[in-house]
N, C-alpha and C positions, 0 to 999 in steps of 0.2 A: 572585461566580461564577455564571454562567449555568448555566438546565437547558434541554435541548431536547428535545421527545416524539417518539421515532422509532419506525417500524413496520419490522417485520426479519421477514420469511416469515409475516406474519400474524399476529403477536404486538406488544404495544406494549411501551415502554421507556423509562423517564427517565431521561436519559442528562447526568451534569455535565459540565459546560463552562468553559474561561477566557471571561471577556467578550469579546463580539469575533467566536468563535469560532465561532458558532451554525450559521452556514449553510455551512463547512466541514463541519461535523459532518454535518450533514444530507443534504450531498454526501456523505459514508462511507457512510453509511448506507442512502442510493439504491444506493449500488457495491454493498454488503454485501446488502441485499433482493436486488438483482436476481440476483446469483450465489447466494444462499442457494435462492433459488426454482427456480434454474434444476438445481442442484443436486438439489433434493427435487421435480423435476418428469424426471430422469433417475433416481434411484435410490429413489422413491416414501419410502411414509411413514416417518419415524425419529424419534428423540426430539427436541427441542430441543437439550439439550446435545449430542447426536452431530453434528445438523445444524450448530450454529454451528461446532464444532470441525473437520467436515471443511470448511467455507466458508474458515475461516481456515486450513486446512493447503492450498487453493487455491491460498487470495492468497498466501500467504507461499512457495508454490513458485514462483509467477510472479513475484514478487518476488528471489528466489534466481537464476529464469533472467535475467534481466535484468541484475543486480548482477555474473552469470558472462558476459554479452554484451559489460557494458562495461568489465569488464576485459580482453578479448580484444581490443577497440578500442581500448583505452588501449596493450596491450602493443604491437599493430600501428603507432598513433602516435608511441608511443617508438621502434619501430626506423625509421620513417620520418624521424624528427627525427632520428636518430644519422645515419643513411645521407645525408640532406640536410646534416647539419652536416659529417662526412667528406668528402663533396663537394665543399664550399663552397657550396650552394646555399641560399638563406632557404627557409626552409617556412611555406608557405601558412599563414596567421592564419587563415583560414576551418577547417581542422583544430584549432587552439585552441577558437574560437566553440563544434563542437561537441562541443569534447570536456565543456566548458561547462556546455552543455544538457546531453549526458547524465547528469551528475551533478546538476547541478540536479533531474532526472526521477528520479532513484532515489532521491536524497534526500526528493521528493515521497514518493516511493511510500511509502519507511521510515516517515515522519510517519505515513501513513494507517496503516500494518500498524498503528503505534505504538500511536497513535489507538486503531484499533479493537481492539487486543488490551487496553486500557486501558478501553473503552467493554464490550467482554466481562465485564471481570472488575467493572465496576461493577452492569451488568444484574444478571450472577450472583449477587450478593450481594443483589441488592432481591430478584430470584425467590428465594432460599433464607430469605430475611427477614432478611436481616444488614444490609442496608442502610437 
């Protein structure tokens, strides 16, 4: 099992890892710093724990709006696939492709919430001394 040392609003953190995994991680963690900053350079000084909790109640709305995008786009696909199949008309495979992608992208995204609500709860415990 891999560890990687990441910096998040100016604090360090050894953060474990599946091998392999490292410069994923490391990418979260850019995302994570940069919205943590951006965050505590909007709404000035707060604790640590306030700051990573509202960062993750960020992402995970952005995450929310997205997952409620691509279902809006899945249901509009489905009535196009119905209304083409009533037709008799084939429907475009490029409407497959992205319906594809988007799920592949949300999927992405869950990983990272996943990721860093996991990578959270690991910090947490070395700050508190549990870890």
């Amino acid at each position: 099992m891999g560890e990687v040392s990441v910096d998040v609003a100016g604090r360090n953190y050894l953060v474990g890892c599946e091998d392999g995994e490292e410069g994923h991680l490391l990418e979260l963690a850019r995302n994570l710093d940069q919205e943590a900053r951006d965050l505590a350079g909007r709404m000035g000084q707060m604790s640590e724990g306030r700051l990573m909790l509202m960062t993750a109640l960020i992402m995970a709305d952005r995450l929310a709006e997205q997952s409620g995008e691509k279902a809006k786009l899945q249901k509009k696909l489905d009535e196009a696939k119905l209304a083409a199949k009533q037709g008799g008309v084939s429907v475009d495979l490029f409407a497959d492709d992205r319906e594809a992608e988007l799920a592949a992208e949300i999927d992405r995204m869950a990983e990272r919430v996943e990721a860093l609500a996991a990578s959270l709860n690991h910090a947490s415990g070395r700050v508190n001394g549990a870890g």
